[in-house]
BALUMKOL-6583 format. One record per residue (C-alpha): residue in one letter; z, y, x. Coordinates in Angstrom, 3 decimals, always signed. Each point is the difference from the previous one (the first is absolute). Example, Ala and Ser with C-alpha at 12.3 -4.5 7.8 and 13.67 -1.06 7.14 Angstrom:
[site "a",[+7.800,-4.500,+12.300]];
[site "s",[-0.660,+3.440,+1.370]];
This chain:
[site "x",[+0.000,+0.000,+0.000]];
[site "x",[-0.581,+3.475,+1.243]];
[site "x",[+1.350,+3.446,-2.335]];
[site "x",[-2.464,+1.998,-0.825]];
[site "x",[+0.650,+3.807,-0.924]];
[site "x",[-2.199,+1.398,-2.740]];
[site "x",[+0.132,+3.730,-0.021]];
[site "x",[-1.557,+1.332,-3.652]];
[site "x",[-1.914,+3.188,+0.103]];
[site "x",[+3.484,+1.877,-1.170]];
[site "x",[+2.015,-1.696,+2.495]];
[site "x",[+1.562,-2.032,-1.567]];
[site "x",[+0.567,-3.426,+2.373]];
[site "x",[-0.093,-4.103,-0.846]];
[site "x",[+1.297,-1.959,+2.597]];
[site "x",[-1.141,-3.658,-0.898]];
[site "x",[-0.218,-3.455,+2.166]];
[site "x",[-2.973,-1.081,+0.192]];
[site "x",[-0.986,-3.635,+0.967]];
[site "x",[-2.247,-0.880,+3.192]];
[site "x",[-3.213,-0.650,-0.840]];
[site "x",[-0.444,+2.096,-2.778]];
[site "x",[-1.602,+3.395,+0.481]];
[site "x",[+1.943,+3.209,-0.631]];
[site "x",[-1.994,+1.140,-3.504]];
[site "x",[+1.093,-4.074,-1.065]];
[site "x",[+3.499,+1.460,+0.573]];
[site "x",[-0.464,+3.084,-1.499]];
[site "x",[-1.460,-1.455,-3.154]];
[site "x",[+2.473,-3.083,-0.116]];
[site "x",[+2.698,+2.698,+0.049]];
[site "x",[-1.114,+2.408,-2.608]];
[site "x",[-0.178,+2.675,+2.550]];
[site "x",[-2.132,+3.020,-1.731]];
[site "x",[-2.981,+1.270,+1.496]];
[site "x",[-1.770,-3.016,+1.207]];
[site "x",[-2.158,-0.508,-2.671]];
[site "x",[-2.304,-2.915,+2.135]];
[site "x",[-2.588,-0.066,-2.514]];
[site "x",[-2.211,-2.741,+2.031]];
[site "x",[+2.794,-1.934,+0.372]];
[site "x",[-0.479,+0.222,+3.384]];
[site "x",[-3.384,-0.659,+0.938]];
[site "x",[-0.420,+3.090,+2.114]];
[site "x",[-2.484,+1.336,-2.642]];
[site "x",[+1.623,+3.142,-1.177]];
[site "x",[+2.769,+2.262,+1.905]];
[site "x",[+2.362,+0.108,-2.925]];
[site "x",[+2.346,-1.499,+2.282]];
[site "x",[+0.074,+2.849,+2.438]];
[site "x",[+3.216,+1.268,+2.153]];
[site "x",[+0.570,+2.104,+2.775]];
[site "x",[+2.053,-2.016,+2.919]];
[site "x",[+2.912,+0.921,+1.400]];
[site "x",[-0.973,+2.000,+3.145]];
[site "x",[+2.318,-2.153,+2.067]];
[site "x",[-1.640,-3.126,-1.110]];
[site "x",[-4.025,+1.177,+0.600]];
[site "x",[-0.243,-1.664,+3.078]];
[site "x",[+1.749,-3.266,-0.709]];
[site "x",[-2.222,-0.791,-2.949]];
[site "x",[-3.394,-2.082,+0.669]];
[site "x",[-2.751,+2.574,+0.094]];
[site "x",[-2.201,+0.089,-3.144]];
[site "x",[-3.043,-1.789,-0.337]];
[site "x",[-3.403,+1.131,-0.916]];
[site "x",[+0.764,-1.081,-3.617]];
[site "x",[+3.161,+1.946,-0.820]];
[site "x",[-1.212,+3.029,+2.249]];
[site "x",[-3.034,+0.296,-2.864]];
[site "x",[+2.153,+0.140,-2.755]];
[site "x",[+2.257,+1.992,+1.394]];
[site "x",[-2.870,+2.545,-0.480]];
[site "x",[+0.654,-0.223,-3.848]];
[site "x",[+3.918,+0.694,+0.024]];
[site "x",[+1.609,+3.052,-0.900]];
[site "x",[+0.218,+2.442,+2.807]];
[site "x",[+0.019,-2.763,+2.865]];
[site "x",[+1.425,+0.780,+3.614]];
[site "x",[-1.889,-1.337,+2.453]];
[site "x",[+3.086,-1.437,+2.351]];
[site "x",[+2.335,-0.875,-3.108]];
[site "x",[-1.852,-1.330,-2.766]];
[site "x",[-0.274,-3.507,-0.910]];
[site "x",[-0.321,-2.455,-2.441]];
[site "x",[+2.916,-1.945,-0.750]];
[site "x",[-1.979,-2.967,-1.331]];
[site "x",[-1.000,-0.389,+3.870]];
[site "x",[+3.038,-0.135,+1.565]];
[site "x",[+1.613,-3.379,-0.212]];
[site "x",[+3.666,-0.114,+0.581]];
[site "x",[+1.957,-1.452,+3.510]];
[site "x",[+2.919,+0.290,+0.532]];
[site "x",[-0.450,+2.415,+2.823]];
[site "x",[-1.142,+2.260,-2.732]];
[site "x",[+3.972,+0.151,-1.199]];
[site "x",[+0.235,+3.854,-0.697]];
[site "x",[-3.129,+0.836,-0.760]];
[site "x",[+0.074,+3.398,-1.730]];
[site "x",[-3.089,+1.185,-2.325]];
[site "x",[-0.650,+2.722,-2.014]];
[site "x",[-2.015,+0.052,-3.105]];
[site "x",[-2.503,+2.959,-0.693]];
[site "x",[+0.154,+2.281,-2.954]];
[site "x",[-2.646,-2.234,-2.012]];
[site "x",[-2.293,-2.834,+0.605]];
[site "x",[-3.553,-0.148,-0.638]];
């Protein structure tokens, strides 16, 4: 298990465990946490999944692949350095404290 913080647009925070081998919108959406709406279900075919990462945990993410980086095009307001989709980011435990914020809306 690694916990998982969920930071909603207004700041409110959900601290959940999440099991290995899921990915982190699978937690999100297994916990109820708002603003993950995951409409593909996570087929990487839409970016309503979109958060920004942590800045401290950027770098110790696997890069994006050509895949995500494209959708990532469709996502409301996307940073280049912290956006992601949560639906490709399977959960380790070294991810234990993981910290991601959700954007105002998803589209």
């Amino acid at each position: 298990m690694a916990k998982i913080t969920y930071v909603e647009h207004n700041g409110t925070e959900h601290v959940v465990e999440v099991p290995v081998g899921l990915t982190v919108m699978e937690g999100a959406r297994d916990n109820g946490i708002p603003g993950i709406e995951a409409d593909c279900g996570g087929a990487c075919a839409c970016s309503t999944c979109h958060v920004y990462v942590d800045e401290a945990w950027v770098d110790r993410l696997p890069p994006k692949d050509a895949m995500e980086a494209d959708m990532l095009d469709f996502a409301w307001q996307p940073d280049p350095v912290r956006s992601r989709l949560t639906c490709q980011i399977r959960v380790f435990d070294s991810l234990d404290g993981l910290k991601v914020y959700m954007p105002e809306k998803q589209i």
